[in-house]
Structure formats: C-alpha cells, structure tokens
DRENPA-3360 file (N, C-alpha, C; in nm, 2 decimals, always signed):
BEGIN
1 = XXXXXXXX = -3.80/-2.08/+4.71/-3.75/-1.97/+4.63/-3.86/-1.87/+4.61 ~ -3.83/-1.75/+4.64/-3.96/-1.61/+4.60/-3.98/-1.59/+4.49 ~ -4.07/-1.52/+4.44/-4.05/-1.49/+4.28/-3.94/-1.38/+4.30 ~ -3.90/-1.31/+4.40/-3.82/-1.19/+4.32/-3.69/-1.26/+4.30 ~ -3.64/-1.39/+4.35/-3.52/-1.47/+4.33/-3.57/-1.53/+4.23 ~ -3.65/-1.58/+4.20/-3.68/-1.64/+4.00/-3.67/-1.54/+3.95 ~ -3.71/-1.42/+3.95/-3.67/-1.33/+3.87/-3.52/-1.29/+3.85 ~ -3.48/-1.28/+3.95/-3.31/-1.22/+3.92/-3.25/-1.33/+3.86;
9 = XXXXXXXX = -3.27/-1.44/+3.90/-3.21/-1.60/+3.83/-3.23/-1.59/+3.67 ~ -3.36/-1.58/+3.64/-3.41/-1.59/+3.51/-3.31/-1.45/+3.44 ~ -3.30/-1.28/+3.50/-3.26/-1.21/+3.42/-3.10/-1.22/+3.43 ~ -3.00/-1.32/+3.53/-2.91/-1.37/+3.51/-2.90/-1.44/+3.40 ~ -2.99/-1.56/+3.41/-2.97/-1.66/+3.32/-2.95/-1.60/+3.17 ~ -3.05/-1.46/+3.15/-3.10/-1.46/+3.01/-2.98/-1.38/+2.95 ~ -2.91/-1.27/+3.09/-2.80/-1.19/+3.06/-2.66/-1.32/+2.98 ~ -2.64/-1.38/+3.06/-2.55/-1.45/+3.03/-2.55/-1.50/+2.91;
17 = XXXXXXXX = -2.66/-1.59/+2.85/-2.68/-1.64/+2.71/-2.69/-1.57/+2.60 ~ -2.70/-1.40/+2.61/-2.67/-1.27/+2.56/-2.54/-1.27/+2.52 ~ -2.45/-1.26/+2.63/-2.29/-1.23/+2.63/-2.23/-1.36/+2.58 ~ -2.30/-1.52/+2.59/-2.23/-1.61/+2.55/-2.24/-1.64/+2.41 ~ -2.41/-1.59/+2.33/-2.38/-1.58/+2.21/-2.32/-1.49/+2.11 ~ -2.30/-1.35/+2.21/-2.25/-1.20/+2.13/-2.04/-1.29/+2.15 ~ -1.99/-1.34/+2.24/-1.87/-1.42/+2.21/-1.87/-1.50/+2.15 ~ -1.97/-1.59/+2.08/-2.00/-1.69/+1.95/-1.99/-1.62/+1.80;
25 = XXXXXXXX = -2.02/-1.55/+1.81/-2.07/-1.50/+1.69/-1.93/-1.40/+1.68 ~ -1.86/-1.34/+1.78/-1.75/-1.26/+1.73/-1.62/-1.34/+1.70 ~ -1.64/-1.48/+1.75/-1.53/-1.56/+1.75/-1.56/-1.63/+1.61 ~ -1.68/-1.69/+1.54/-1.70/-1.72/+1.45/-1.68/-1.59/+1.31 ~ -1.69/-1.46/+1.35/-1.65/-1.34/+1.27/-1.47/-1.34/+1.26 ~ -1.43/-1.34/+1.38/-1.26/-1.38/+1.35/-1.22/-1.54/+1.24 ~ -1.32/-1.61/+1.27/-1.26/-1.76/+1.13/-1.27/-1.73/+1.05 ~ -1.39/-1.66/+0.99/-1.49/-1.64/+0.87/-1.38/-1.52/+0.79;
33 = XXXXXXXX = -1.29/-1.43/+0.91/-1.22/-1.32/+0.83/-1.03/-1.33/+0.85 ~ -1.03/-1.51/+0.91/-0.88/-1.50/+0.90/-0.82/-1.51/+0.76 ~ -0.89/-1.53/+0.62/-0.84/-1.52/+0.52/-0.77/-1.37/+0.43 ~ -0.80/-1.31/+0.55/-0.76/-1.19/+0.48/-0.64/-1.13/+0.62 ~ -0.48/-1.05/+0.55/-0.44/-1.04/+0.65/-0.39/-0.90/+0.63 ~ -0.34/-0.83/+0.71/-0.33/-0.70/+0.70/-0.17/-0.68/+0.70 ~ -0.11/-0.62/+0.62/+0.04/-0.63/+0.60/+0.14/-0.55/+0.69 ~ +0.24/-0.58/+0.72/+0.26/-0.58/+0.88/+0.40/-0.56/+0.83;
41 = XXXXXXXX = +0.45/-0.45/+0.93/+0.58/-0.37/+0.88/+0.64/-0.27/+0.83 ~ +0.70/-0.16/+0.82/+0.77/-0.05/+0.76/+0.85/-0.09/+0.70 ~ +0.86/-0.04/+0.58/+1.00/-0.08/+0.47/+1.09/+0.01/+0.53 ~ +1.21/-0.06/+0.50/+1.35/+0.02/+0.52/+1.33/+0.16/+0.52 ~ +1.44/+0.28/+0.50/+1.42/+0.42/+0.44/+1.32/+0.45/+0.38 ~ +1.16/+0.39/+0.45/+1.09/+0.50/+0.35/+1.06/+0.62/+0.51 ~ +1.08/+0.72/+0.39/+1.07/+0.86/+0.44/+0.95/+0.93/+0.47 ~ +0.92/+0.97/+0.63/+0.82/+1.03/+0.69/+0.78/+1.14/+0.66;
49 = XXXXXXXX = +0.65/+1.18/+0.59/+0.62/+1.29/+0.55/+0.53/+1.39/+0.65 ~ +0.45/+1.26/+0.73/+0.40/+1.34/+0.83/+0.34/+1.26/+0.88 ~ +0.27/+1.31/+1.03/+0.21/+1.21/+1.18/+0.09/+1.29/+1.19 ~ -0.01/+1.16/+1.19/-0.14/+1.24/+1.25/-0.15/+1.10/+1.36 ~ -0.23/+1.21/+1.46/-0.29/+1.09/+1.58/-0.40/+1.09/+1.51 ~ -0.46/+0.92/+1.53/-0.58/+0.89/+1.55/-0.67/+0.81/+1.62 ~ -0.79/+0.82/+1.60/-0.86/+0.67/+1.65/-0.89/+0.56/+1.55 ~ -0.84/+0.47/+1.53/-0.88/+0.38/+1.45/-1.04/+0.32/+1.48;
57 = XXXXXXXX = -1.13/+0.32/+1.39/-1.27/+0.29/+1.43/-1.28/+0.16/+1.39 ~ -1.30/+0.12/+1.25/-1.29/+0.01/+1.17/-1.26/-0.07/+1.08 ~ -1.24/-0.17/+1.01/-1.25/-0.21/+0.89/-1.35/-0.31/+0.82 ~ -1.44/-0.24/+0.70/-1.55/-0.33/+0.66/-1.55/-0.33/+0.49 ~ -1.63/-0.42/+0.46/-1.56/-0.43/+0.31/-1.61/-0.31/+0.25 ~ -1.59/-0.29/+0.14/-1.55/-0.16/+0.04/-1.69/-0.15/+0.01 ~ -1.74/+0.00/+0.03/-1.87/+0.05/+0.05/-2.05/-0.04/+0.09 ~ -1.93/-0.06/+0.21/-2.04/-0.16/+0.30/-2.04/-0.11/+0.41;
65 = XXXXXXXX = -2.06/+0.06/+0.46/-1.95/+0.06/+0.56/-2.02/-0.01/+0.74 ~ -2.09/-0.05/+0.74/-2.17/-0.15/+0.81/-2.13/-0.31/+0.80 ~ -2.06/-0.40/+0.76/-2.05/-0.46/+0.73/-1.87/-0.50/+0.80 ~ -1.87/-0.49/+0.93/-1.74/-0.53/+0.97/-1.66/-0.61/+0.94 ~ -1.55/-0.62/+0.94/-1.44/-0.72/+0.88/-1.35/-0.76/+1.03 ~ -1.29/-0.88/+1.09/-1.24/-0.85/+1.15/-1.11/-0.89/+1.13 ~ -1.00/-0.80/+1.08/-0.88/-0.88/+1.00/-0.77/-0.82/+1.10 ~ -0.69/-0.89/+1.19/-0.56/-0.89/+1.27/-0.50/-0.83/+1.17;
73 = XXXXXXXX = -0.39/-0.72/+1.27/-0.43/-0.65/+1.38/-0.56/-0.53/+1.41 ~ -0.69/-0.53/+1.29/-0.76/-0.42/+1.27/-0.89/-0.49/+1.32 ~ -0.88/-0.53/+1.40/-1.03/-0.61/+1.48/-1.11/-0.51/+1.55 ~ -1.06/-0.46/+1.65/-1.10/-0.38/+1.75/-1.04/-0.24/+1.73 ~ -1.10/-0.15/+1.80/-1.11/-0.01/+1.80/-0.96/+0.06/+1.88 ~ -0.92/+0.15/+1.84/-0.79/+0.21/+1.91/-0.71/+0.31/+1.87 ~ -0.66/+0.36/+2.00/-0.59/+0.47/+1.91/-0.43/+0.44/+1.86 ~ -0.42/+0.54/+1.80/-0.25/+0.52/+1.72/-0.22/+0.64/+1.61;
81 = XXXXXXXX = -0.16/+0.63/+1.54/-0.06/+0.71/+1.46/-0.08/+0.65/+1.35 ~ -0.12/+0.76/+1.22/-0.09/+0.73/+1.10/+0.01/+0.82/+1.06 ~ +0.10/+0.72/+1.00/+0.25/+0.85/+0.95/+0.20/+0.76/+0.82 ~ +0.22/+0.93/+0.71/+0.25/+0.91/+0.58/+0.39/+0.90/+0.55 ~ +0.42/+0.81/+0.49/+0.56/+0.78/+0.39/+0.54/+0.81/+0.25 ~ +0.67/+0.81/+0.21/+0.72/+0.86/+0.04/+0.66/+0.71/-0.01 ~ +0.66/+0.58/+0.09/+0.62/+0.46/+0.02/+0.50/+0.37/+0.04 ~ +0.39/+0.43/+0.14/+0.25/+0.45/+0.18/+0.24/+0.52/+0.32;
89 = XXXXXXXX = +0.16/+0.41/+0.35/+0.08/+0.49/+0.47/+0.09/+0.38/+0.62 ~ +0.17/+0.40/+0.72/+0.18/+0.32/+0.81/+0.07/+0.34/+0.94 ~ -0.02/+0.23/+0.95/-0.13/+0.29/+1.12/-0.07/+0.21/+1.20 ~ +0.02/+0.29/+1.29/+0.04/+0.23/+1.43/-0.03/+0.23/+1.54 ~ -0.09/+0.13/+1.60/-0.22/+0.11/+1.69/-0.15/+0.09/+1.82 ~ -0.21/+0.18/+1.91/-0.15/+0.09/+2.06/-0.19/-0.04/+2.08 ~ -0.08/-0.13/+2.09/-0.10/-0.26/+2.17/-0.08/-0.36/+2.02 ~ -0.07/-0.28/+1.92/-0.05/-0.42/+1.81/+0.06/-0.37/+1.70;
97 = XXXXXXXX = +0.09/-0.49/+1.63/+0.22/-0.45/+1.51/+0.14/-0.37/+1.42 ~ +0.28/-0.26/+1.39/+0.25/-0.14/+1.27/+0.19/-0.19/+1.13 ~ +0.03/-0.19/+1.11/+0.01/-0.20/+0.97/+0.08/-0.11/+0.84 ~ +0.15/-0.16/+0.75/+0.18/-0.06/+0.63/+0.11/-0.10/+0.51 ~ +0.07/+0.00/+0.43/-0.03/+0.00/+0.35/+0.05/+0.08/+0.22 ~ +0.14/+0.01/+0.17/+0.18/+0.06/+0.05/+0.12/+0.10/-0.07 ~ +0.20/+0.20/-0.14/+0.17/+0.28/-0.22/+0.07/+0.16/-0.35 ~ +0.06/+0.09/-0.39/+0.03/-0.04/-0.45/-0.07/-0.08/-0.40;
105 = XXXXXXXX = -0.08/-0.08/-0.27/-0.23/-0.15/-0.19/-0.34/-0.02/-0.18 ~ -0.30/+0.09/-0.19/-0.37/+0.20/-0.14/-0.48/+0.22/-0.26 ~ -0.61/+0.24/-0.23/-0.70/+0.25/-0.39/-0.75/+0.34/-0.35 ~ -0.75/+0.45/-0.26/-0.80/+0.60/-0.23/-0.84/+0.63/-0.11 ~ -0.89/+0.72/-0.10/-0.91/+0.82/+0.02/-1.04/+0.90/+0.02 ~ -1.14/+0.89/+0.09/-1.24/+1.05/+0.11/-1.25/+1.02/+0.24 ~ -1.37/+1.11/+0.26/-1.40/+1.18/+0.39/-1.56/+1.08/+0.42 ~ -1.61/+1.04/+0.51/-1.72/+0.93/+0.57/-1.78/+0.99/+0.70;
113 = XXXXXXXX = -1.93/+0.95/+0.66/-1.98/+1.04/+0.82/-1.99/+0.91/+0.91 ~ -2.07/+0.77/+0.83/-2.10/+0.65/+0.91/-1.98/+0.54/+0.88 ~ -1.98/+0.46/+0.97/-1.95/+0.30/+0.98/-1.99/+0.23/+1.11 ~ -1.99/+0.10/+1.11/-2.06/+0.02/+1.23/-2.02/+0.04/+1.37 ~ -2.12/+0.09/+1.44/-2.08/+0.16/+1.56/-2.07/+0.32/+1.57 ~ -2.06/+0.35/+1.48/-2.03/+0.51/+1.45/-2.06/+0.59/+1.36 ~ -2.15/+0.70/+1.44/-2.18/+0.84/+1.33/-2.13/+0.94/+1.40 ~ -2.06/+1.01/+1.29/-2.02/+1.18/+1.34/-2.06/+1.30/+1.24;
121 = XXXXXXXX = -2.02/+1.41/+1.25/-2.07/+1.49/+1.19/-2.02/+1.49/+1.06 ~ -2.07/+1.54/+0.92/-2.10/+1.51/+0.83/-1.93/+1.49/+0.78 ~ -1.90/+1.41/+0.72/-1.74/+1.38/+0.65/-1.67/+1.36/+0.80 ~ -1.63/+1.32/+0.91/-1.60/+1.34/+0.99/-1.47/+1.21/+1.05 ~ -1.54/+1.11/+0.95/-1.45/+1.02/+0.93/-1.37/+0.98/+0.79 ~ -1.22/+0.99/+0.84/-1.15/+0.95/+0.68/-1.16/+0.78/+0.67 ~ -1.20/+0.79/+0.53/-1.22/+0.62/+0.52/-1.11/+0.59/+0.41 ~ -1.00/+0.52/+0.41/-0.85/+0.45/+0.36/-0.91/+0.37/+0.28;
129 = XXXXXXXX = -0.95/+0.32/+0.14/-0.94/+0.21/+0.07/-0.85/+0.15/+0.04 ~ -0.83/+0.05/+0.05/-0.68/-0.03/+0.03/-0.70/-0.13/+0.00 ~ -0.63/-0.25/-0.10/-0.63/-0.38/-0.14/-0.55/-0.51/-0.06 ~ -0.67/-0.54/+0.03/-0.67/-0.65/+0.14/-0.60/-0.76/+0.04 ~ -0.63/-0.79/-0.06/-0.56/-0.92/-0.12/-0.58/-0.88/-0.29 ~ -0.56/-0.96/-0.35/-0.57/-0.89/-0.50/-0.69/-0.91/-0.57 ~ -0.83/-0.95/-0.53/-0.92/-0.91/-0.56/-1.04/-0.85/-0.47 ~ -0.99/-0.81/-0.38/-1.07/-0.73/-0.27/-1.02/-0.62/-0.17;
137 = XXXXXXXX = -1.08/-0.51/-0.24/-1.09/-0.35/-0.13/-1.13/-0.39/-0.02 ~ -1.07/-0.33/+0.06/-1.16/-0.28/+0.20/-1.15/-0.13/+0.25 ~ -1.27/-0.07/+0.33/-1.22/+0.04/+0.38/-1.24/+0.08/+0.56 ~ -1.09/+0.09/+0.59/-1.03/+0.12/+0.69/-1.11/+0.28/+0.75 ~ -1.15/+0.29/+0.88/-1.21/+0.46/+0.90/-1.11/+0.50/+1.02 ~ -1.06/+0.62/+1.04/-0.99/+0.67/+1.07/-1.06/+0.83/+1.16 ~ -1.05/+0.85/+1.26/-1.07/+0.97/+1.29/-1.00/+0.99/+1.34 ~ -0.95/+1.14/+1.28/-0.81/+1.23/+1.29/-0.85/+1.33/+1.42;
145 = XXXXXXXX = -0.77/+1.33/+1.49/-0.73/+1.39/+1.67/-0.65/+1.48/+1.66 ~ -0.55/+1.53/+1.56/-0.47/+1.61/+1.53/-0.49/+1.71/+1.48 ~ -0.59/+1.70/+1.40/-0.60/+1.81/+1.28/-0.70/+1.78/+1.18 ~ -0.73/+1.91/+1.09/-0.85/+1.82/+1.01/-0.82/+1.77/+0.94 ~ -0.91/+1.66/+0.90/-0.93/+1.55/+0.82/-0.87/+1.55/+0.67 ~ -0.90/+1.70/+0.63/-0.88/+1.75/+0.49/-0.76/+1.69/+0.46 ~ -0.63/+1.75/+0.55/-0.50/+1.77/+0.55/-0.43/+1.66/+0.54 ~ -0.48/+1.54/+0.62/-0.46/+1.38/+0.62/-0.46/+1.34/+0.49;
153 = XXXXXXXX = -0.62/+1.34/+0.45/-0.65/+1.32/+0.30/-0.56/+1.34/+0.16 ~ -0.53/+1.45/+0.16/-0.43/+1.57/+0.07/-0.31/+1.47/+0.08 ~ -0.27/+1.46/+0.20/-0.11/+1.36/+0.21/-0.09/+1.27/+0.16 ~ -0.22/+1.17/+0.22/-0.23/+0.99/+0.14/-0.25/+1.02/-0.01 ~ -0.36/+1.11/-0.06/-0.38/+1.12/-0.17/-0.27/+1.18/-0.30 ~ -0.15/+1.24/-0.22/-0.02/+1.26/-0.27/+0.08/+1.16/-0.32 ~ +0.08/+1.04/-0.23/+0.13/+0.91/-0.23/+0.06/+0.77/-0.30 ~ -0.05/+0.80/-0.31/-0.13/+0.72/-0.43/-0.11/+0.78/-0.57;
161 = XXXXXXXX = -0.05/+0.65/-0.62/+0.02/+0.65/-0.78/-0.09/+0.72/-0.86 ~ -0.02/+0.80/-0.91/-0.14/+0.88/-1.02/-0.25/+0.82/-1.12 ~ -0.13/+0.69/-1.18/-0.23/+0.61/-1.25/-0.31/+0.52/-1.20 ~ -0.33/+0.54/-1.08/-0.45/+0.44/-1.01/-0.52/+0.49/-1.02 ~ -0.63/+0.33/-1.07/-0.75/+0.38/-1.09/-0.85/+0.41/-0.94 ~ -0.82/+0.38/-0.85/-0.87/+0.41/-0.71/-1.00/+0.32/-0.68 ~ -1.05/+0.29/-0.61/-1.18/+0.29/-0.57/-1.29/+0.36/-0.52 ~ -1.20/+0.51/-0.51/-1.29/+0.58/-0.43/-1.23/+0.74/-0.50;
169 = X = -1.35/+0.82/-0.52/-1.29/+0.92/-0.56/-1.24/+1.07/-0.47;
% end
C-alpha cells in the first residue's frame, strides 16, 4: 500500500466516523426531545384570515435561540404555509401533518435576526412562542416568502388573547 492510499483510507476512515457520530448524536436529540409533541390538526370551521408562504427554519427552547429542539413534525427545515385562523395559527410543512397552534398555546410573536443554522438581516426572522406542554415555551422561526414579516406578525398578534400574558413582547 503507498502512502497516498493510506492517506485516502485514513481521510475515508476519519470522514465516515464524522457522519456516523453527527447520526448518533441527532438520533439521541430525537429521544431526548420525544417528550414534547407538537399538536397536529385544524379544528373544524375555524376561519382563515390569511396565507403567508414560508420557510420553516426551527424550533428551540424559549430564548435559547441556539439550542435546537427536535419535536415531530418540526425537526427539520421546510417550506409551507402559515394560515392564520379566528382560532390560531396553522404551519403546513411540505411532506408532514398540519401543526395547529391554538389561540391558548400561542404566548407571542416578534421579529428574530438569529437561530441555529441561521442569520439574516436584522429582524428577518419571525420567531412564534407557543406552549409545547404546560410548563414550557418554545420558539418556532419562521421566514416569510410572501410578504413582510411585519404583516404576519400584526395577524398572529390579533389572535392572541388579549389577556395573555405572552412570553414575548
């Protein structure tokens, strides 16, 4: 064997044990986060107020925005549709069931420049606070394809109960 075949062997070898622990570690991130589950479904007649396309980026816990969560069906990155309803906020993602984020789950709304994997220009991302279970926020990031961000914002924040105290202002 030459050294330039120990060499490509060895940067095989070292690539592969890269990729087999970056699959360890995301599969151990799915156990560690099946306790939380993202609520799944449209209620009957609630009424569409309006459609933004987006990319769904992430979800990480509540002002951590580095700190990924990986909660089915919000694992991975994708695009889809957020329609506001009179009774929250539905994200339909291609390739997975409609998350709904009812008026009750919803703890606020602003504008986000970072989260894991992603910086954009200043406020560029809308970040969705919502109540994963009943003692823990998380926040969902959202970049709007349709339109600005403001206008999204204004909508969900129409649909969040007045007397919520929010988590975000």
């Amino acid at each position: 064997m030459s050294m330039r075949d120990l060499a490509v062997a060895i940067t095989i070898g070292v690539a592969v044990l890269i990729l087999l622990s970056m699959v360890l570690a995301w599969r151990r991130r799915m156990r560690r986060d099946a306790v939380y589950t993202a609520p799944l479904g449209v209620p009957e007649h609630a009424e569409v107020l309006s459609r933004h396309e987006v990319l769904y980026v992430s979800t990480t816990r509540h002002d951590e925005p580095l700190e990924r969560l990986a909660i089915a069906p919000l694992a991975y990155r994708a695009r889809g549709e957020l329609a506001v309803t009179d009774r929250g906020a539905a994200l339909c993602l291609d390739g997975a069931p409609t998350v709904f984020l009812s008026k009750d789950k919803l703890a606020g709304v602003d504008r986000a420049t970072v989260t894991i994997d992603r910086v954009v220009e200043p406020g560029g991302l809308v970040r969705l606070s919502w109540n994963v279970d009943a003692d823990t926020i998380v926040d969902s990031y959202l970049r709007s394809t349709s339109g600005a961000p403001d206008t999204l914002i204004s909508e969900i924040q129409r649909v969040i109960p007045a007397n919520h105290t929010g988590a975000t202002s």
